[in-house]
PyMOL Python script that loads the backbone (N, CA, C, O; Angstrom):
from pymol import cmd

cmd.read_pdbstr("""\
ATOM      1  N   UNK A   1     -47.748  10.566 -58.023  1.00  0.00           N
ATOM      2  CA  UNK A   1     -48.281   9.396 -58.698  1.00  0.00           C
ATOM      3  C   UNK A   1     -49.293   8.681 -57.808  1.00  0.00           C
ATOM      4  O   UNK A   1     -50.473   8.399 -58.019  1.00  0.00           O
ATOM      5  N   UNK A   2     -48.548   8.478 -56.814  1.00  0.00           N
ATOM      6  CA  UNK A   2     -50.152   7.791 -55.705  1.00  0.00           C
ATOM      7  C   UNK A   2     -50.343   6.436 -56.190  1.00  0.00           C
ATOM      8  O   UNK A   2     -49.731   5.912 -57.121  1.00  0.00           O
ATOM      9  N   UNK A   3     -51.132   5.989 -55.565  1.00  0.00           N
ATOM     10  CA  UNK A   3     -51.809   4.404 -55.505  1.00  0.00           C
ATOM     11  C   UNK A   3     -52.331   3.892 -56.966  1.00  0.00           C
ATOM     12  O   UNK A   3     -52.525   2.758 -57.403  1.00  0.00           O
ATOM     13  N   UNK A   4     -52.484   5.228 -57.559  1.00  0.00           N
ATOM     14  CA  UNK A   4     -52.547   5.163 -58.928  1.00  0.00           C
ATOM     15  C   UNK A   4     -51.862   4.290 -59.716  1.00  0.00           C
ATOM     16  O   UNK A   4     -52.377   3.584 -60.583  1.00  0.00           O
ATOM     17  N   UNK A   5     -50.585   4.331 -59.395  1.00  0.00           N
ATOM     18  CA  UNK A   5     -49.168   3.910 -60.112  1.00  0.00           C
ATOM     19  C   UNK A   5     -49.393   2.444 -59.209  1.00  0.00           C
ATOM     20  O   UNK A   5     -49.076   1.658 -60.102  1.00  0.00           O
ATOM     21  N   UNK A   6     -49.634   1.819 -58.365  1.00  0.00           N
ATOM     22  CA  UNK A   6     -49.169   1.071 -58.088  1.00  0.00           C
ATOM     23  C   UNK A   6     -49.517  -0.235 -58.627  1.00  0.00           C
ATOM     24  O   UNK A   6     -50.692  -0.136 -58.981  1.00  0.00           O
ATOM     25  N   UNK A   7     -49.074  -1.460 -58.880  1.00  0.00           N
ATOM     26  CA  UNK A   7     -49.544  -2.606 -59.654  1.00  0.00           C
ATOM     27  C   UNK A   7     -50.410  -3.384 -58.592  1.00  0.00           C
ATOM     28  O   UNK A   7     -50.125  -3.207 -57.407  1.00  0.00           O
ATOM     29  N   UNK A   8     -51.565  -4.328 -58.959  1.00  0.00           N
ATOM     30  CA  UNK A   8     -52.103  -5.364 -58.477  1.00  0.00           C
ATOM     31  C   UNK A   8     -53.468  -3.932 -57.140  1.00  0.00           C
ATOM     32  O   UNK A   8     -54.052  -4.229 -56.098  1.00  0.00           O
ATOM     33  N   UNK A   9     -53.445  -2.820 -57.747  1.00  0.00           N
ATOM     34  CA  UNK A   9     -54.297  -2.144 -57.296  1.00  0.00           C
ATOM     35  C   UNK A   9     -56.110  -2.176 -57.927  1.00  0.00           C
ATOM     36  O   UNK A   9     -57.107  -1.604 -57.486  1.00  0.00           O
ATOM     37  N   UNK A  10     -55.941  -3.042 -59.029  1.00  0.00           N
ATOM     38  CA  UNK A  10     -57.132  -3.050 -59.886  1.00  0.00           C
ATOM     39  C   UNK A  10     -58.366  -3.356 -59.173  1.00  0.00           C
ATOM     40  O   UNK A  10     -59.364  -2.636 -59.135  1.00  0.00           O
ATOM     41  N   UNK A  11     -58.208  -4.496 -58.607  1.00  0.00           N
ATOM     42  CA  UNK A  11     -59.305  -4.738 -57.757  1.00  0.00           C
ATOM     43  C   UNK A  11     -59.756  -4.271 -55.782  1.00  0.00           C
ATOM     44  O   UNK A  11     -60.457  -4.823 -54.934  1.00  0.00           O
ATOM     45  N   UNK A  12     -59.176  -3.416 -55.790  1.00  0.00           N
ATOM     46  CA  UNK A  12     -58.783  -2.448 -54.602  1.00  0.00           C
ATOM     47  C   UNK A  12     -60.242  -3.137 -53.855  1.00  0.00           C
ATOM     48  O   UNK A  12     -61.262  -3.424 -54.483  1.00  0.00           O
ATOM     49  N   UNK A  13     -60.041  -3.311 -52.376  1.00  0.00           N
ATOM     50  CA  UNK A  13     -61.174  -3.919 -51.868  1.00  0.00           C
ATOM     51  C   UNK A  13     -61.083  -2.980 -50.001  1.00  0.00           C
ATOM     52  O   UNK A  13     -60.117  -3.026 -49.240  1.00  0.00           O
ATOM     53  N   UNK A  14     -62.297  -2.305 -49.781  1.00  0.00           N
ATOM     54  CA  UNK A  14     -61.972  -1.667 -48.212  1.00  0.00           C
ATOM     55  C   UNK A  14     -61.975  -2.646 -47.435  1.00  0.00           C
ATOM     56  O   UNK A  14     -62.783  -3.566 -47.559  1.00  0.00           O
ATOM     57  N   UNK A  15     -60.805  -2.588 -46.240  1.00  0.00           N
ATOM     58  CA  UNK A  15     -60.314  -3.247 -45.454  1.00  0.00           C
ATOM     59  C   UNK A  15     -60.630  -3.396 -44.192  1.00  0.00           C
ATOM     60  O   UNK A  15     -60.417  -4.381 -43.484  1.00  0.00           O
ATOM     61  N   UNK A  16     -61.294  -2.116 -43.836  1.00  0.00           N
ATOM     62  CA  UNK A  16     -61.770  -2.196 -42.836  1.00  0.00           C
ATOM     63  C   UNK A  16     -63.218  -1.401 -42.724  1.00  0.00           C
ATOM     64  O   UNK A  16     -63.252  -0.372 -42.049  1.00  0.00           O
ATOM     65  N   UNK A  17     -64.461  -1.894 -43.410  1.00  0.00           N
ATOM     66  CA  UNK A  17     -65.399  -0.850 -43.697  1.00  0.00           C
ATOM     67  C   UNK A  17     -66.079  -0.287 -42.528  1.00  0.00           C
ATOM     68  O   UNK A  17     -66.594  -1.244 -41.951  1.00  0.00           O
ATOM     69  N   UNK A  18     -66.271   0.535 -42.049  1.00  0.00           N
ATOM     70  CA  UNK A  18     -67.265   1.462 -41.214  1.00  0.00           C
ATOM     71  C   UNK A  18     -66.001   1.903 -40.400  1.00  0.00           C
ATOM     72  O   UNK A  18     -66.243   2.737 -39.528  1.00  0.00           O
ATOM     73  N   UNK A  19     -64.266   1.368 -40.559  1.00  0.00           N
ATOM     74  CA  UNK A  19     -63.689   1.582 -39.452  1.00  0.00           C
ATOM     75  C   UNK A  19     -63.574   2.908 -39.371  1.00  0.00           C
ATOM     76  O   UNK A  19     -63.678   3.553 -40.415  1.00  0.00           O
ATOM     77  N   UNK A  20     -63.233   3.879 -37.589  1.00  0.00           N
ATOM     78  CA  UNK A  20     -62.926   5.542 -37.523  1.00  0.00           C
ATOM     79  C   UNK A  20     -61.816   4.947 -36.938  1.00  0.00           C
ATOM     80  O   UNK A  20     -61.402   3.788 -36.923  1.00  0.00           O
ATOM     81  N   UNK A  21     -61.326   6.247 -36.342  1.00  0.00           N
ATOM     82  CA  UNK A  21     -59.641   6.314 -35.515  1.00  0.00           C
ATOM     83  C   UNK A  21     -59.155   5.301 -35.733  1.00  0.00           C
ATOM     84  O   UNK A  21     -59.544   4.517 -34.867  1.00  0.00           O
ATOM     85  N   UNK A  22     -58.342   4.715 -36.575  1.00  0.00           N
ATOM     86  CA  UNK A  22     -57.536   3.984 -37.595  1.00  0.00           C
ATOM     87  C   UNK A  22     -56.176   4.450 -36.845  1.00  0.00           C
ATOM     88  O   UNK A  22     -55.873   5.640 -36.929  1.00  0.00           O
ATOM     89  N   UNK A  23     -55.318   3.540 -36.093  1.00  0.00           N
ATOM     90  CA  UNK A  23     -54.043   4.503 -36.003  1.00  0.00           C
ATOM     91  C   UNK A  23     -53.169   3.258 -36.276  1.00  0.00           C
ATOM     92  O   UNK A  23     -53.596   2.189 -36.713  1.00  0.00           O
ATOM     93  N   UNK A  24     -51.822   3.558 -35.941  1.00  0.00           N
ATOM     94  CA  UNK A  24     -50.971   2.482 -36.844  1.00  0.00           C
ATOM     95  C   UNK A  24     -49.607   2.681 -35.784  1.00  0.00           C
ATOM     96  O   UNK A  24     -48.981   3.737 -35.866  1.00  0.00           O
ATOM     97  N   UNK A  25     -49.201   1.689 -34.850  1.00  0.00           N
ATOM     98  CA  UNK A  25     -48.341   1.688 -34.160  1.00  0.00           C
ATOM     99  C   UNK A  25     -46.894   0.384 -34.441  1.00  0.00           C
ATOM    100  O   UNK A  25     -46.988  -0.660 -35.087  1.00  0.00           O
ATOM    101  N   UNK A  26     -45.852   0.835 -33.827  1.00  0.00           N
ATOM    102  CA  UNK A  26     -44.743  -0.097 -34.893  1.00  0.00           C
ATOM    103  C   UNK A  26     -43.763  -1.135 -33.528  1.00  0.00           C
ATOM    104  O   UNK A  26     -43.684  -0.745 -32.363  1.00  0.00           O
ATOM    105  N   UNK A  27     -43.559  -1.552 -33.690  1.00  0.00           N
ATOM    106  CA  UNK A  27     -42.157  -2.342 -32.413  1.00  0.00           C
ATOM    107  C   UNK A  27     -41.846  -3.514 -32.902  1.00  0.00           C
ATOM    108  O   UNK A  27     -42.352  -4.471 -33.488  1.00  0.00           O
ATOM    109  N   UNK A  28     -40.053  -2.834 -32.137  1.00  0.00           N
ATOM    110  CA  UNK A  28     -38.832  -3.224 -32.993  1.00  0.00           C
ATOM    111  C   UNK A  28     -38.684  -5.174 -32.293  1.00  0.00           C
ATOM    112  O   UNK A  28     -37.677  -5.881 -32.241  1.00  0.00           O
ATOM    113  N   UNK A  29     -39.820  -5.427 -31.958  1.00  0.00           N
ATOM    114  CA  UNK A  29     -39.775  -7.117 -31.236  1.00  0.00           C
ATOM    115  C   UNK A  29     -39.445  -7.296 -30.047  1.00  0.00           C
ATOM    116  O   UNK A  29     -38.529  -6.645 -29.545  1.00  0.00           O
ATOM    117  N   UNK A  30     -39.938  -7.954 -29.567  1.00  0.00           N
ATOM    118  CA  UNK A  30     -40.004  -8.195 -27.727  1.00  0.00           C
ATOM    119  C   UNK A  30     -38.502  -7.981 -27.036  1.00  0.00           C
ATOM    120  O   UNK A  30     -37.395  -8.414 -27.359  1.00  0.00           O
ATOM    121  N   UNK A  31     -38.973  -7.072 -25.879  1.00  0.00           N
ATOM    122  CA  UNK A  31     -37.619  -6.731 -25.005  1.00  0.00           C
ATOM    123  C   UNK A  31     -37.277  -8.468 -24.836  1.00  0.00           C
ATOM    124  O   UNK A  31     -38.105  -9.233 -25.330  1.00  0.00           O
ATOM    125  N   UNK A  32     -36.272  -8.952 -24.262  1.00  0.00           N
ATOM    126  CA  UNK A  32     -35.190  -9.668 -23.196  1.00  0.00           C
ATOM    127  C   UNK A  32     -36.450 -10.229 -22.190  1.00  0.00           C
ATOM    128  O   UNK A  32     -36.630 -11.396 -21.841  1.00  0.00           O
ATOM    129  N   UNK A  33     -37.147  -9.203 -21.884  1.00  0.00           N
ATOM    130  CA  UNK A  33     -38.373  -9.986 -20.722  1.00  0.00           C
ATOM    131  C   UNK A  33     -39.436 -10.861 -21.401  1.00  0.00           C
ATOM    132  O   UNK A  33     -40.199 -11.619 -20.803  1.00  0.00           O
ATOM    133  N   UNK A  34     -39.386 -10.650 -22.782  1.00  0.00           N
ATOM    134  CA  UNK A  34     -40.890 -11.115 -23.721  1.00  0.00           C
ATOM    135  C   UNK A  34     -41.696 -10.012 -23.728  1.00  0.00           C
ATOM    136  O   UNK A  34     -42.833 -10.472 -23.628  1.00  0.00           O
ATOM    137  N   UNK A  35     -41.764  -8.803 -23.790  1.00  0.00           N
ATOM    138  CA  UNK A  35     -42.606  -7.605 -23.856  1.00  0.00           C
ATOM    139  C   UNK A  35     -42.205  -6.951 -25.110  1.00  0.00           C
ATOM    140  O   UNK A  35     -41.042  -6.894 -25.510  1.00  0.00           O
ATOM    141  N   UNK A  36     -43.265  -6.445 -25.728  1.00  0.00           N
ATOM    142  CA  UNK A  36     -43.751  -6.010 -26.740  1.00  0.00           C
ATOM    143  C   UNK A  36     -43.594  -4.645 -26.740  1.00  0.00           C
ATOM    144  O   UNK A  36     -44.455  -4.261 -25.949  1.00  0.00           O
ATOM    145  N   UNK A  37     -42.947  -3.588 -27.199  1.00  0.00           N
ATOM    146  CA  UNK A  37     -42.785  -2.078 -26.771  1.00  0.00           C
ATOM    147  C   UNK A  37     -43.711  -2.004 -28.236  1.00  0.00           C
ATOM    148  O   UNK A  37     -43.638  -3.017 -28.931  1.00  0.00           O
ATOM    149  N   UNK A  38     -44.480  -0.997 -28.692  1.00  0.00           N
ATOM    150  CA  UNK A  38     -44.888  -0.154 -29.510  1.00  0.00           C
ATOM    151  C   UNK A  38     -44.896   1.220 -29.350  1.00  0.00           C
ATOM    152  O   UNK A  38     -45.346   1.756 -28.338  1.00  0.00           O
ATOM    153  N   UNK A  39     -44.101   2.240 -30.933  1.00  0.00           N
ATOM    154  CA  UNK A  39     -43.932   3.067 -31.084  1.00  0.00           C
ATOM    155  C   UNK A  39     -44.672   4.183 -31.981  1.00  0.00           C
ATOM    156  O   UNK A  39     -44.468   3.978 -33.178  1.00  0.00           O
ATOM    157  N   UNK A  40     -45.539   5.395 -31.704  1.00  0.00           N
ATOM    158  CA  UNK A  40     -46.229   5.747 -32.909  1.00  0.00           C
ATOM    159  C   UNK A  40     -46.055   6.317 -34.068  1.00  0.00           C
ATOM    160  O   UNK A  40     -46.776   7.043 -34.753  1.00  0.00           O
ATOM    161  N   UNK A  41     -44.196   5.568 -34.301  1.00  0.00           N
ATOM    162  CA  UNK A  41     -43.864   6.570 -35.255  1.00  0.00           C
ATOM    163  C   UNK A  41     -42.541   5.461 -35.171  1.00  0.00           C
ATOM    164  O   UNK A  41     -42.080   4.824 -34.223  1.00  0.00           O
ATOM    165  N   UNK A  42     -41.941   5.589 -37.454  1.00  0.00           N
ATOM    166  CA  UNK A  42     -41.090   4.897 -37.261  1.00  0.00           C
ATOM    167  C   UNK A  42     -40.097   5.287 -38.364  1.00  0.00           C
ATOM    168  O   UNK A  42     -40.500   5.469 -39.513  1.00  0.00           O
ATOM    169  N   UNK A  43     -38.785   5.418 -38.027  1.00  0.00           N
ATOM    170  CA  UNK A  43     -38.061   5.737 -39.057  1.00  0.00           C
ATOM    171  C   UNK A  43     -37.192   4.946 -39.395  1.00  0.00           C
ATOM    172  O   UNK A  43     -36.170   4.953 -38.709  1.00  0.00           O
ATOM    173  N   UNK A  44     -37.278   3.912 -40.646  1.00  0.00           N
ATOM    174  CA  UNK A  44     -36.216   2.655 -40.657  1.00  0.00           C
ATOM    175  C   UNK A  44     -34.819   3.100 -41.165  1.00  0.00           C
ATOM    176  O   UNK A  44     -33.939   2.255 -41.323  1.00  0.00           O
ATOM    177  N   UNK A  45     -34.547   4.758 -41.489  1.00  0.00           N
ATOM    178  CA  UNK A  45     -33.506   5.214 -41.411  1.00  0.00           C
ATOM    179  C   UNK A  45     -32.537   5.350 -39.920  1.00  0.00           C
ATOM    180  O   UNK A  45     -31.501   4.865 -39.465  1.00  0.00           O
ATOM    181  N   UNK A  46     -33.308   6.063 -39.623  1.00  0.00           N
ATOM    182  CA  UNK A  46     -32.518   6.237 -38.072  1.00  0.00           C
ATOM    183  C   UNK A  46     -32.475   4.696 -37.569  1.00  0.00           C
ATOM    184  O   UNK A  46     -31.412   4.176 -37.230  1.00  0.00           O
ATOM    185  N   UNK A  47     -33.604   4.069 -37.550  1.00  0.00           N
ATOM    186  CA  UNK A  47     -32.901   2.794 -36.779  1.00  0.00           C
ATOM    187  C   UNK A  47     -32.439   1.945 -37.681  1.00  0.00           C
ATOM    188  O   UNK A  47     -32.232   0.953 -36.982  1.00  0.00           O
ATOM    189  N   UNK A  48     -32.091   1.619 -38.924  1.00  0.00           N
ATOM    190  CA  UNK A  48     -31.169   0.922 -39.884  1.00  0.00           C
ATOM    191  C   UNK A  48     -32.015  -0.407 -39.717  1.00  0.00           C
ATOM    192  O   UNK A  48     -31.424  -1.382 -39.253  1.00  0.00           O
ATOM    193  N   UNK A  49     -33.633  -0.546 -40.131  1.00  0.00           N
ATOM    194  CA  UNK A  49     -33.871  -1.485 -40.289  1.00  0.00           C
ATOM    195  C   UNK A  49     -35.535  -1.179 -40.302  1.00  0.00           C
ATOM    196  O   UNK A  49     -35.819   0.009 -40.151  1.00  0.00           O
ATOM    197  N   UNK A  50     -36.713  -2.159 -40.472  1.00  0.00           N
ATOM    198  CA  UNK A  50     -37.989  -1.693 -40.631  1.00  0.00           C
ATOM    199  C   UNK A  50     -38.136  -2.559 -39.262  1.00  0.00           C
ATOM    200  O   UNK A  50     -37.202  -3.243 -38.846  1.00  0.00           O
ATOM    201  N   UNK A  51     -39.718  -2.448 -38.422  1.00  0.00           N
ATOM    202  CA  UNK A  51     -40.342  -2.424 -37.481  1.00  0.00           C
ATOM    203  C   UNK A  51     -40.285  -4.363 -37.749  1.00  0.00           C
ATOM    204  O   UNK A  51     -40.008  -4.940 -38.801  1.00  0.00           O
ATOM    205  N   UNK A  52     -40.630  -4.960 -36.467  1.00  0.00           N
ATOM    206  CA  UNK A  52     -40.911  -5.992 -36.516  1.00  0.00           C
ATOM    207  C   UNK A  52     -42.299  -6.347 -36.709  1.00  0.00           C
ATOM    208  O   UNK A  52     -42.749  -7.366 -37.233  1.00  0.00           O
ATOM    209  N   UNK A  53     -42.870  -5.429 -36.245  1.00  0.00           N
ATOM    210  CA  UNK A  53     -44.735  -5.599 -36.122  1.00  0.00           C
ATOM    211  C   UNK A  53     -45.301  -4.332 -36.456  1.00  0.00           C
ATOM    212  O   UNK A  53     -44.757  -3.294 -36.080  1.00  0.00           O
ATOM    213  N   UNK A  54     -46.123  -4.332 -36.986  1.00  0.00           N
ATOM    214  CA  UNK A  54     -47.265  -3.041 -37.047  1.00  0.00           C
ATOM    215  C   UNK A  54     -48.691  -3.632 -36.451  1.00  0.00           C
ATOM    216  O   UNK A  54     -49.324  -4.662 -36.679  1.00  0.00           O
ATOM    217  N   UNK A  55     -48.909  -2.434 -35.533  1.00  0.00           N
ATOM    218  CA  UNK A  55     -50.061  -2.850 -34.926  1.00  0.00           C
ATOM    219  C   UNK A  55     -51.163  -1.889 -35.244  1.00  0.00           C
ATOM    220  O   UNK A  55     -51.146  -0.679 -35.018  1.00  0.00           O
ATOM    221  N   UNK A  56     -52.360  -2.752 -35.935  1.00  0.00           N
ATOM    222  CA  UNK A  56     -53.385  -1.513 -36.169  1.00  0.00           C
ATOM    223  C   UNK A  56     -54.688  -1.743 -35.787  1.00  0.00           C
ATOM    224  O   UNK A  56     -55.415  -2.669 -36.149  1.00  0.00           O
ATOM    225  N   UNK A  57     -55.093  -0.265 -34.554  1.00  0.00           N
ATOM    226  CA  UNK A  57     -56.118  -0.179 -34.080  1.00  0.00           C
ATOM    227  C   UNK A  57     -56.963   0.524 -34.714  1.00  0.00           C
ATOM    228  O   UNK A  57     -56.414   1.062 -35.675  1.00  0.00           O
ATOM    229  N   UNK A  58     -58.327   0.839 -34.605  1.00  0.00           N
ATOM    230  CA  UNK A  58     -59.663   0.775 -35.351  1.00  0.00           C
ATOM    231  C   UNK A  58     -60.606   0.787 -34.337  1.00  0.00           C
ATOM    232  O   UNK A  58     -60.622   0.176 -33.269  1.00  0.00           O
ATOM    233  N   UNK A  59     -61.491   1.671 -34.887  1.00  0.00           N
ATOM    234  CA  UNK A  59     -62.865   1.333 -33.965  1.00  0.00           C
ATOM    235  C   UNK A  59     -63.883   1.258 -34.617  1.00  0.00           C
ATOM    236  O   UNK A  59     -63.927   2.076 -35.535  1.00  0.00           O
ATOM    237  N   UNK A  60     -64.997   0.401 -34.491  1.00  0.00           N
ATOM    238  CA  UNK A  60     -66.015   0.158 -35.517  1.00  0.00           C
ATOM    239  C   UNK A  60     -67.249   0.242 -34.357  1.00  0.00           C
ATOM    240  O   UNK A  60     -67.194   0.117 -33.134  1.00  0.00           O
ATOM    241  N   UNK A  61     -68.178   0.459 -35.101  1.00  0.00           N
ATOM    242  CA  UNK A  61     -69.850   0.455 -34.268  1.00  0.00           C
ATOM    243  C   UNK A  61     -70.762  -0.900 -34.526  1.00  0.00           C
ATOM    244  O   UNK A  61     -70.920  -1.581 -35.540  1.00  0.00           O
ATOM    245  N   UNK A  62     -71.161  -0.982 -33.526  1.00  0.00           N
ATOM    246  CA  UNK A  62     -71.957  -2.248 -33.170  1.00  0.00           C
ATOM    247  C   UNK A  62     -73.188  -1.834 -32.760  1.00  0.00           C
ATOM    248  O   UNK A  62     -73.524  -0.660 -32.908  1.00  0.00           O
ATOM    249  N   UNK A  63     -73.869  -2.607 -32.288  1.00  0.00           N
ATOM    250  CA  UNK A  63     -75.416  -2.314 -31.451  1.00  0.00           C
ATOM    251  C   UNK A  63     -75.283  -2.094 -29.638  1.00  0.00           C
ATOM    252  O   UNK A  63     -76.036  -1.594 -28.803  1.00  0.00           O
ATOM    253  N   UNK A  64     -73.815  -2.802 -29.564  1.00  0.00           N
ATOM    254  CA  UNK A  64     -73.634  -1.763 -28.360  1.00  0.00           C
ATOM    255  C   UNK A  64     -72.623  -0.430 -28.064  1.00  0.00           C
ATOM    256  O   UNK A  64     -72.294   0.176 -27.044  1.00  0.00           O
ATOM    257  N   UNK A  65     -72.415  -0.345 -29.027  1.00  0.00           N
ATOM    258  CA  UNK A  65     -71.985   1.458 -29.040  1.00  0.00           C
ATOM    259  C   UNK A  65     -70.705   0.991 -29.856  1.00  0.00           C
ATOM    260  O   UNK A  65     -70.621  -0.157 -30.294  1.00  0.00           O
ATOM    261  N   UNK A  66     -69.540   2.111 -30.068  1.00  0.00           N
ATOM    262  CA  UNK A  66     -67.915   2.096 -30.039  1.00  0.00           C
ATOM    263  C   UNK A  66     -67.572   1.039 -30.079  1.00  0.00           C
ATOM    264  O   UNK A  66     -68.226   0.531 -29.169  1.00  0.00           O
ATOM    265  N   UNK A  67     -66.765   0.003 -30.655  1.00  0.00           N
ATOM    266  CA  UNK A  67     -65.665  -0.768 -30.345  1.00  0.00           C
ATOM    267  C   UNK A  67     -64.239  -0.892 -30.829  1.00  0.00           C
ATOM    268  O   UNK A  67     -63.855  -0.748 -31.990  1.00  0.00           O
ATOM    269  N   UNK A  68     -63.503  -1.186 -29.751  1.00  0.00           N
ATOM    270  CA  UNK A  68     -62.034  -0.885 -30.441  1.00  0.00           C
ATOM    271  C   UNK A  68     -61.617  -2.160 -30.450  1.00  0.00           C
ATOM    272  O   UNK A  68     -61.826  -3.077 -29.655  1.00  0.00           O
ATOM    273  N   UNK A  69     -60.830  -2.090 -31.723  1.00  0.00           N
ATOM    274  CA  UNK A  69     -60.276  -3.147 -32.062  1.00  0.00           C
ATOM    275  C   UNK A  69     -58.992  -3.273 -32.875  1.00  0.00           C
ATOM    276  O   UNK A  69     -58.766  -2.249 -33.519  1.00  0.00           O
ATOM    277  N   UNK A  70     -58.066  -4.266 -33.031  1.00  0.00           N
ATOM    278  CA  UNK A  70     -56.658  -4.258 -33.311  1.00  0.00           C
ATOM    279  C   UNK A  70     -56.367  -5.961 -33.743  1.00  0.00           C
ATOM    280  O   UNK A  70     -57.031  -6.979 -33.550  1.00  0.00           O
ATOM    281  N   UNK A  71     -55.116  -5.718 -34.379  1.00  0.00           N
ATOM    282  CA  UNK A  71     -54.562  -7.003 -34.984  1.00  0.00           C
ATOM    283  C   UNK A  71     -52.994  -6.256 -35.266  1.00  0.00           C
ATOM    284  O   UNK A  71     -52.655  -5.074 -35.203  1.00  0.00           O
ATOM    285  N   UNK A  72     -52.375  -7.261 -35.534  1.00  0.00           N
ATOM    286  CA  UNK A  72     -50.860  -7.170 -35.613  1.00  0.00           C
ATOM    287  C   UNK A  72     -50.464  -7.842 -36.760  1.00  0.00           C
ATOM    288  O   UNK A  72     -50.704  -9.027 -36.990  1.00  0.00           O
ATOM    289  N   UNK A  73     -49.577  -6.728 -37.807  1.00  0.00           N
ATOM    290  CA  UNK A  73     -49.374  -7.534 -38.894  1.00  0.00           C
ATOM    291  C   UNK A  73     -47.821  -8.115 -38.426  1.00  0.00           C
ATOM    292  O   UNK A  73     -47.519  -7.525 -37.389  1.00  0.00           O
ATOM    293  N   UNK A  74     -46.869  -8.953 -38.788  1.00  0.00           N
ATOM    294  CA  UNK A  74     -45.118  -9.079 -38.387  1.00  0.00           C
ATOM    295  C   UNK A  74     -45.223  -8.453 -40.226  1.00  0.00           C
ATOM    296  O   UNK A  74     -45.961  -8.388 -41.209  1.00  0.00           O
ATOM    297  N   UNK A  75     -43.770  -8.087 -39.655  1.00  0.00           N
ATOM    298  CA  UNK A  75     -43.063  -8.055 -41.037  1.00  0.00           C
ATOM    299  C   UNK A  75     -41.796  -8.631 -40.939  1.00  0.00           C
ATOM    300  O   UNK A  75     -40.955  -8.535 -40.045  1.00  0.00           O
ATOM    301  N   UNK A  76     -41.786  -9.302 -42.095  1.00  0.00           N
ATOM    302  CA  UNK A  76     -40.836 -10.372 -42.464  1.00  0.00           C
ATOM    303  C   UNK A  76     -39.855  -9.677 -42.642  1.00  0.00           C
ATOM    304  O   UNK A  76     -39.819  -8.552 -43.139  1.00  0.00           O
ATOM    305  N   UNK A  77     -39.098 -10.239 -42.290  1.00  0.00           N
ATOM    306  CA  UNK A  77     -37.268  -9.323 -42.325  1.00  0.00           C
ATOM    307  C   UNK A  77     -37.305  -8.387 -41.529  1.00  0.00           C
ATOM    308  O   UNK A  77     -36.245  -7.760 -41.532  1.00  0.00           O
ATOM    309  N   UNK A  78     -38.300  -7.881 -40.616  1.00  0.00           N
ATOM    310  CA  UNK A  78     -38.501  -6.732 -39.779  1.00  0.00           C
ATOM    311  C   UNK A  78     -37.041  -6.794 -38.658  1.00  0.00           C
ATOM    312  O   UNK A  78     -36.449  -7.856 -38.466  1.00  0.00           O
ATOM    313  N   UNK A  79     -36.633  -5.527 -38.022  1.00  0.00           N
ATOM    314  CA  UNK A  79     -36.149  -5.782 -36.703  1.00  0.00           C
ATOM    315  C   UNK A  79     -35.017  -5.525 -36.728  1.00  0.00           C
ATOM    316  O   UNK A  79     -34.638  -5.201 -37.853  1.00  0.00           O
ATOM    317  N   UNK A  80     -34.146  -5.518 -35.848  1.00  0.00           N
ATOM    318  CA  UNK A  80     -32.753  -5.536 -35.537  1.00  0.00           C
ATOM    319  C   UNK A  80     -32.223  -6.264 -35.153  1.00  0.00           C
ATOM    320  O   UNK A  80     -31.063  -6.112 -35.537  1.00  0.00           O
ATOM    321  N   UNK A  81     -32.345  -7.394 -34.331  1.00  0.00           N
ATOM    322  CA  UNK A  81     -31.700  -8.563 -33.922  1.00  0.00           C
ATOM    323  C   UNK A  81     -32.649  -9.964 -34.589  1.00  0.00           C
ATOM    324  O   UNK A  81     -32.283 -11.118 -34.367  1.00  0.00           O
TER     325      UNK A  81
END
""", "prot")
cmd.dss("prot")
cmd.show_as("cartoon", "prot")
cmd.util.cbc("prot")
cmd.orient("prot")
C-alpha cells in the first residue's frame, strides 16, 4: 500500500530539497553523565519501547562546497526510563 494509503498525505511537501546522504540515527536518552549515545539502527521490539530522539543528518550544497547538517526530532513517549 505505501504512502499511498496514508491520510493527511495530499499535500505532500519535500523536506529537505537538494538534500544527499540523508541518514537517520536513534538514542534511547542521555546516559547518567548527560551524554547522548546514538544508534544506527533501532528495534522497539527488542528494546520494549521506541527511541527517545531521532537524529537526522543531510548534506546539502552551497557556494562553498558540501555541507553537513542535522537536527533532532524527540519523540514523545520515546525511551525507557
Amino acid at each position: 500500500e505505501g504512502v499511498a494509503s496514508w491520510e493527511g498525505t495530499e499535500n505532500a511537501r519535500v523536506f529537505l530539497p537538494g538534500a544527499t546522504d540523508v541518514t537517520f540515527t536513534y538514542s534511547p536518552g542521555p546516559t547518567e553523565e548527560g551524554k547522548w549515545e546514538w544508534a544506527d539502527a533501532w528495534d522497539a521490539e527488542d528494546r520494549e519501547a521506541l527511541p527517545r530522539a531521532v537524529r537526522v543528518e543531510f548534506t546539502t550544497q552551497s557556494e562553498a562546497g558540501p555541507r553537513k547538517n542535522a537536527f533532532v526530532v524527540p519523540v514523545m513517549g520515546g525511551g525507557t526510563g
